[in-house]
Backbone as JSON, one array per atom type, in Angstrom:
{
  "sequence": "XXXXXXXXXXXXXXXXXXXXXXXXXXXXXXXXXXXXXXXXXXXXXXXXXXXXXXXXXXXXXXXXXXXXXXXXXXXXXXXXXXXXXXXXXXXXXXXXXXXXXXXXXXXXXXXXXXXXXXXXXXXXXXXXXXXXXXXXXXXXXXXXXXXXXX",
  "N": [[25.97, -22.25, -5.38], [23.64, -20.03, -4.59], [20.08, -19.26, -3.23], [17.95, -16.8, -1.78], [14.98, -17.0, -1.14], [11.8, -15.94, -0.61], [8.51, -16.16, 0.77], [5.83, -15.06, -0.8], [3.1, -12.67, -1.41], [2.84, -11.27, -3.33], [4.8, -9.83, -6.1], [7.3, -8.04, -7.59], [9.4, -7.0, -10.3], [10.87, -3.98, -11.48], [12.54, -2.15, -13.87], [14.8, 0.03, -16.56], [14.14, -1.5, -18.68], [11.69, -2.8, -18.52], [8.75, -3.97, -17.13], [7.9, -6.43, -14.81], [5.72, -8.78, -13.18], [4.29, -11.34, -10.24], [2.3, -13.08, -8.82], [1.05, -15.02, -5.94], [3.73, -16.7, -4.55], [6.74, -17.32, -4.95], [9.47, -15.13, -4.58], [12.97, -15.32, -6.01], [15.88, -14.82, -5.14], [18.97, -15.18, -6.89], [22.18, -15.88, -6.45], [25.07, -16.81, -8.25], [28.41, -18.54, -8.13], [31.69, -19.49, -8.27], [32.37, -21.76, -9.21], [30.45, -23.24, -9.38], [28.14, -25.66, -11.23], [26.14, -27.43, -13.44], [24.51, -29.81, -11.85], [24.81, -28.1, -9.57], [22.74, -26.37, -9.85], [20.08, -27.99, -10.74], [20.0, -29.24, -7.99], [19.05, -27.06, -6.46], [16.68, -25.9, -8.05], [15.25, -28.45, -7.64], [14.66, -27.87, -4.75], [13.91, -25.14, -4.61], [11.21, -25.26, -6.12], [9.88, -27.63, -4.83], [10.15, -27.21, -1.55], [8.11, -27.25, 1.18], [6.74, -24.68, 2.16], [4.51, -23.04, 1.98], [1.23, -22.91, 3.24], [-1.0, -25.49, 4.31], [-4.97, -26.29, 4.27], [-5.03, -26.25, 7.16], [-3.2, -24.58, 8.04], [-0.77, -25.45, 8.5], [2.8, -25.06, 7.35], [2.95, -27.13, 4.43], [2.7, -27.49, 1.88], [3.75, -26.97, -0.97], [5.33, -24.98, -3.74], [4.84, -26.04, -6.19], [2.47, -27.05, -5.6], [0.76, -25.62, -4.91], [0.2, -23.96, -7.38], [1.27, -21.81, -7.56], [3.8, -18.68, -8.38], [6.81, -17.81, -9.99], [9.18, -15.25, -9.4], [12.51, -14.84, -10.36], [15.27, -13.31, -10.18], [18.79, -12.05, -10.89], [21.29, -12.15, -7.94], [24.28, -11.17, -7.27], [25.32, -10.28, -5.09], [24.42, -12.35, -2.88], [27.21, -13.48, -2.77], [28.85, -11.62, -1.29], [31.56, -11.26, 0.65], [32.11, -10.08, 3.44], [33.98, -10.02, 5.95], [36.58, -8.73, 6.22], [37.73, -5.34, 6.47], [35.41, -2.64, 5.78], [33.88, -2.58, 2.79], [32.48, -4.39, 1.04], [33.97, -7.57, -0.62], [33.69, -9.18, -3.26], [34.79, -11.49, -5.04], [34.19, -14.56, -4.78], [31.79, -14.64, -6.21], [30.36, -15.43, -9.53], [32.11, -14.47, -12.63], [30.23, -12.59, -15.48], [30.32, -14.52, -17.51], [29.93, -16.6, -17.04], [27.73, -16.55, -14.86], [25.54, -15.81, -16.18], [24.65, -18.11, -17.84], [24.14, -19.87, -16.33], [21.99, -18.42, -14.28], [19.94, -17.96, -16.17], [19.61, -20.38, -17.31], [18.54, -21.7, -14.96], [16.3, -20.0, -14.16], [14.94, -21.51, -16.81], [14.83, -23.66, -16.05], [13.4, -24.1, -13.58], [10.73, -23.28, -14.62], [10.22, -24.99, -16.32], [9.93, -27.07, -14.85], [7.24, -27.05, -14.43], [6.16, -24.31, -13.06], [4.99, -20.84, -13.24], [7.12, -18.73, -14.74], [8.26, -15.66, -14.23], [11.12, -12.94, -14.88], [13.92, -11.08, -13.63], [16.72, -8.49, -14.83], [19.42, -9.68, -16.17], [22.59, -8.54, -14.77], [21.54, -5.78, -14.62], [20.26, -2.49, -13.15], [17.75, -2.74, -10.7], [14.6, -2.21, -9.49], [12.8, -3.77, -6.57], [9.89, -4.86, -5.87], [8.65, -6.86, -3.28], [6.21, -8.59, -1.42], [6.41, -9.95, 1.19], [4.95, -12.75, 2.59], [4.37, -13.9, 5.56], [6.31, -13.11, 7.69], [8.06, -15.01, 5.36], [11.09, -16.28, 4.81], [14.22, -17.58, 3.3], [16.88, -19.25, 2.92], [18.6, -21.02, 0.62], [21.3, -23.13, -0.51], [23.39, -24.48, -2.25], [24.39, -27.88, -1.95], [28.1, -28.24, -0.35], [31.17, -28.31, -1.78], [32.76, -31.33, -3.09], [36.51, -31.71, -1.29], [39.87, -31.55, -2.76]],
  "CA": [[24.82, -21.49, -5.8], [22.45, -19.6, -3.22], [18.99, -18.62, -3.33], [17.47, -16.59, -1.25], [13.65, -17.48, -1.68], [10.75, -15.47, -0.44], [6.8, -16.36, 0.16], [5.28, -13.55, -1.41], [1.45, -12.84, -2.18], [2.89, -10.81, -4.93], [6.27, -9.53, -6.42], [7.57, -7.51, -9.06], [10.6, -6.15, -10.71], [11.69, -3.01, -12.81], [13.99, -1.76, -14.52], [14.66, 0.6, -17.77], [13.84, -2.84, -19.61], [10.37, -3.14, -18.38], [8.74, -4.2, -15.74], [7.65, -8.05, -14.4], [4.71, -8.94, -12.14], [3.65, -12.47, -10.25], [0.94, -13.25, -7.92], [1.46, -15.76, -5.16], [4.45, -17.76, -5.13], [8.23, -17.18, -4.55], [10.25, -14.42, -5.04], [13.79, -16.08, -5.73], [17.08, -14.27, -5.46], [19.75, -16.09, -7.17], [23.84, -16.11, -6.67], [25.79, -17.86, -8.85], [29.18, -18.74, -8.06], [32.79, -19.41, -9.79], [32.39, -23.12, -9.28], [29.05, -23.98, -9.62], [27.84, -25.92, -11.99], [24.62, -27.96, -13.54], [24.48, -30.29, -10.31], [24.03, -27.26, -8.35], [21.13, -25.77, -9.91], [19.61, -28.92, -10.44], [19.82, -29.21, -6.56], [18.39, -25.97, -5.76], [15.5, -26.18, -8.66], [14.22, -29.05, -7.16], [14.65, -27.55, -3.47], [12.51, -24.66, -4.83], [9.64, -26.17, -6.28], [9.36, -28.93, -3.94], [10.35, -27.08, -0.36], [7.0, -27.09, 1.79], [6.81, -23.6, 2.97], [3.17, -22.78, 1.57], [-0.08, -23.31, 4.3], [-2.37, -26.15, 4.16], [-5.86, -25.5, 4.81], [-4.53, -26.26, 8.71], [-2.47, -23.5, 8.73], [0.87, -25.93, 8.52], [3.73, -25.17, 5.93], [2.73, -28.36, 3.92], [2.9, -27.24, -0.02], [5.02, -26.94, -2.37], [5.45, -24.56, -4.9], [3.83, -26.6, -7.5], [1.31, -27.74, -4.68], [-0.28, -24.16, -4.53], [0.2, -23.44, -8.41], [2.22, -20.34, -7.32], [4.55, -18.31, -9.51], [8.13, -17.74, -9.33], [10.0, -14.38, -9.76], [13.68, -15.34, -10.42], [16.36, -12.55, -10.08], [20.23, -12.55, -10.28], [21.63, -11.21, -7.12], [25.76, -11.75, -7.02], [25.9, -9.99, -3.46], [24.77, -13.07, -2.21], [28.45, -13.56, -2.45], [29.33, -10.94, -0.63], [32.75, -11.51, 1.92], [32.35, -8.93, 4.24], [35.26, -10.36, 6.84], [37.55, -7.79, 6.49], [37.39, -3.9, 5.88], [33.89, -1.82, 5.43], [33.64, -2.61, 1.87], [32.51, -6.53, 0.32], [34.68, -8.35, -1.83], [32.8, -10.3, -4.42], [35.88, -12.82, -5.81], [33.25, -16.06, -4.39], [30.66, -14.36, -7.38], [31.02, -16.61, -10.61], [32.05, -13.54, -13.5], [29.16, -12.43, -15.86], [29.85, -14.86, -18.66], [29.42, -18.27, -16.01], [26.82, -16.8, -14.52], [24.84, -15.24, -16.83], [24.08, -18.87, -18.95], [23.38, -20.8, -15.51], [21.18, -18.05, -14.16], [19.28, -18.18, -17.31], [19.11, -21.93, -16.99], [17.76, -21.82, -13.66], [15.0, -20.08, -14.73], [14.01, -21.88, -17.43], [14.37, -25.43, -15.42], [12.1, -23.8, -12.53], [9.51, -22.84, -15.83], [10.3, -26.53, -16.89], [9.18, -27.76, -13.53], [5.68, -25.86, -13.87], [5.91, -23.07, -12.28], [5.32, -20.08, -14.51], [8.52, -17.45, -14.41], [9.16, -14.15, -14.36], [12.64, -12.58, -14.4], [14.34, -9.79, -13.53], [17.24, -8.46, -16.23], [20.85, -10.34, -15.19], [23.89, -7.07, -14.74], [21.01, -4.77, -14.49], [20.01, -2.34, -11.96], [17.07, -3.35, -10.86], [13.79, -2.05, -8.11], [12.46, -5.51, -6.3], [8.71, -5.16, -5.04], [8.24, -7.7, -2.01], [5.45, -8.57, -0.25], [6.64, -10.75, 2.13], [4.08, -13.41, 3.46], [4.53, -14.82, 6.49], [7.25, -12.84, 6.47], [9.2, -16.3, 5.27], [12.24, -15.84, 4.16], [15.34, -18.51, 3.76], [18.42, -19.05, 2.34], [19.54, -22.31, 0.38], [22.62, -23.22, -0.92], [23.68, -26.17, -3.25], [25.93, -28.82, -0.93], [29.29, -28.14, -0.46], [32.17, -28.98, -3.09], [33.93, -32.07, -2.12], [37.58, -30.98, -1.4], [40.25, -31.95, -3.88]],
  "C": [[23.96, -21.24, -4.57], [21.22, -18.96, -3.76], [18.02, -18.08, -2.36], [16.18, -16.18, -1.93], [12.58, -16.78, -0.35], [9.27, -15.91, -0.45], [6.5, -15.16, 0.21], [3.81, -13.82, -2.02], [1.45, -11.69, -3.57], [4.42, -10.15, -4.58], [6.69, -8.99, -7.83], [8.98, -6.79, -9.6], [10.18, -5.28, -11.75], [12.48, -2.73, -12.93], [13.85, -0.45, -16.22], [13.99, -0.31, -19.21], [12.71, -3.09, -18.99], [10.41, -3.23, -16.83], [7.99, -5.99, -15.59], [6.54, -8.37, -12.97], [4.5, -10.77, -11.7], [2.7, -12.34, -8.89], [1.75, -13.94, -6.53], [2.16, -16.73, -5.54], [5.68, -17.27, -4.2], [8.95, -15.83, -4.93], [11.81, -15.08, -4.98], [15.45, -15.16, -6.48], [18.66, -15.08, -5.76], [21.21, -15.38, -7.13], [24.51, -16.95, -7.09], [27.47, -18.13, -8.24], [30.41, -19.35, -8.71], [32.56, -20.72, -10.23], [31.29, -23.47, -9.38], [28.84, -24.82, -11.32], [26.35, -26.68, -12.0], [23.76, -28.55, -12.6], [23.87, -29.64, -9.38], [22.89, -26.21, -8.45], [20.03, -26.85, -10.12], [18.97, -29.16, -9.3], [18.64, -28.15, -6.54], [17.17, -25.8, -6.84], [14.53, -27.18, -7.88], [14.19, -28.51, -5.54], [13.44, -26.35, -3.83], [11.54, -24.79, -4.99], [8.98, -26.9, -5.49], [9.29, -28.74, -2.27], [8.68, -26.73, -0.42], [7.03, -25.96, 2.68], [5.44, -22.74, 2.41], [1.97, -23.5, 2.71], [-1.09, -24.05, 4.09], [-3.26, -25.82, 4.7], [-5.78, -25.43, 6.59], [-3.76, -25.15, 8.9], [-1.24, -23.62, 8.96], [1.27, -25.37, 7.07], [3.67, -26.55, 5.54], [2.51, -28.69, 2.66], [3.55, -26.92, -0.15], [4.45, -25.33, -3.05], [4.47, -24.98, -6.03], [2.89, -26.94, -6.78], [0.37, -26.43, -4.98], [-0.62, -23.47, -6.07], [1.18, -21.81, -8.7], [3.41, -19.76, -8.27], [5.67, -17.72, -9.18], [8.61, -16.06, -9.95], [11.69, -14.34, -9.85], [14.64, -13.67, -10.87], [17.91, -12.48, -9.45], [20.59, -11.54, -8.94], [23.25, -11.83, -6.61], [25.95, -11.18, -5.56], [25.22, -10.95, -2.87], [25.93, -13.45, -1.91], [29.27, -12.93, -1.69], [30.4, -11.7, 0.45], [32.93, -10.12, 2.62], [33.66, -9.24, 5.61], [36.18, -9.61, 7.07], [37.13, -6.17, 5.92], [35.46, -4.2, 5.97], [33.2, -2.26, 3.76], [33.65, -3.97, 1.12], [33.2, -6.36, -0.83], [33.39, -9.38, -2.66], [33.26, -11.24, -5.19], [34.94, -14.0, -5.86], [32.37, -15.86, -5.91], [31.21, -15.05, -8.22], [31.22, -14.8, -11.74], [30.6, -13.64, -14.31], [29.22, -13.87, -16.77], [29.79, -16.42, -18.15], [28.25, -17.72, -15.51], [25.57, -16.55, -14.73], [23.74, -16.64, -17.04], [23.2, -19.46, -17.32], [22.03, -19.88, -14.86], [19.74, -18.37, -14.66], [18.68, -19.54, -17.53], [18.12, -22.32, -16.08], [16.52, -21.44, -13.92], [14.33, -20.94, -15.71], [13.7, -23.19, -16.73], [13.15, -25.23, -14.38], [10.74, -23.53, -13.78], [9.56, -24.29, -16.32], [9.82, -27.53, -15.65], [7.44, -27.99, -13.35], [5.36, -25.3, -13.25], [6.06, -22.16, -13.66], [6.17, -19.05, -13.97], [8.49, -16.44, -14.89], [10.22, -14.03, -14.47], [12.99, -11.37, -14.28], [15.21, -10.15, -14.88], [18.79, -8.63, -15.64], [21.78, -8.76, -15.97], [23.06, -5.69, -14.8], [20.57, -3.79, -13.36], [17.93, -2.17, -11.75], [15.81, -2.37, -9.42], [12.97, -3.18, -7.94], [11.25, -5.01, -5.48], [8.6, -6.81, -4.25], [7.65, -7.67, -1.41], [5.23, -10.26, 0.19], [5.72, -11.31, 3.06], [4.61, -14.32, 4.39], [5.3, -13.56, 7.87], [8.12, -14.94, 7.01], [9.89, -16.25, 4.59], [13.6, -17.06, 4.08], [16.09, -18.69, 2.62], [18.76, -20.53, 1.83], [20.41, -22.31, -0.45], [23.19, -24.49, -1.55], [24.71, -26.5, -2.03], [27.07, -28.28, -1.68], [30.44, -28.77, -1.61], [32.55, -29.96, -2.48], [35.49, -31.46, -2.3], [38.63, -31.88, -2.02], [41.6, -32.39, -3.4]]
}
């Protein structure tokens, strides 16, 4: 599972299915994968909430998520999976199909809303326009630990 996570002083999605607004907080682009499971959103829930990439009144990254009260925007994005390695055109095999990654998506959000953070979402297999306003700009990439190998 990957999430590429955003500080944002605001963030919004649309779509034909509405539209979704949050204030200051995270914008959080989620990839599920074939193998993932509960473990690895688990992981990356508490890595969201709890990573210190918010400004104490010093001016250090030294809050949280829940430290600042900040609000999450959670949207699926399977081209994190992307395998660009060969040819012009990404493979997406690594992506988990819709009907694995639909439920954990869906999960993810609600465990980050079960954390206390309040959630937004985008709309999972939809096409989607992603307002970003990128503070800092801080931007980073986490990734549930590796599988052990079998």
């Amino acid at each position: 599972m990957r999430a590429l996570i955003q500080r944002v002083t605001e963030g919004g999605v649309s779509s034909d299915r509405g539209e979704n607004r949050i204030g200051p907080g995270l914008v959080i682009l989620l990839g599920v994968a074939a193998a993932d499971t509960r473990n690895d959103l688990d992981y990356l829930v508490e890595k969201v909430t709890r990573l210190r990439i918010f400004n104490d009144d010093g001016g250090k990254m030294n809050k949280s998520l829940l430290d600042i009260g900040g609000e999450a925007l959670v949207i699926s994005q399977f081209t994190l999976y992307a395998d660009t390695h060969k040819g012009r055109r990404p493979g997406f095999t690594d992506a988990a199909p819709p009907e694995i990654a639909a439920p954990l998506y869906e999960a993810f959000a609600d465990a980050v809303q079960e954390a206390g953070v309040n959630v937004k979402r985008g709309w999972f297999g939809a096409n989607m326009q992603v307002d970003i306003q990128n503070d800092g700009p801080v931007t980073i990439l986490l990734e549930s630990p590796a599988k052990e190998a079998t």
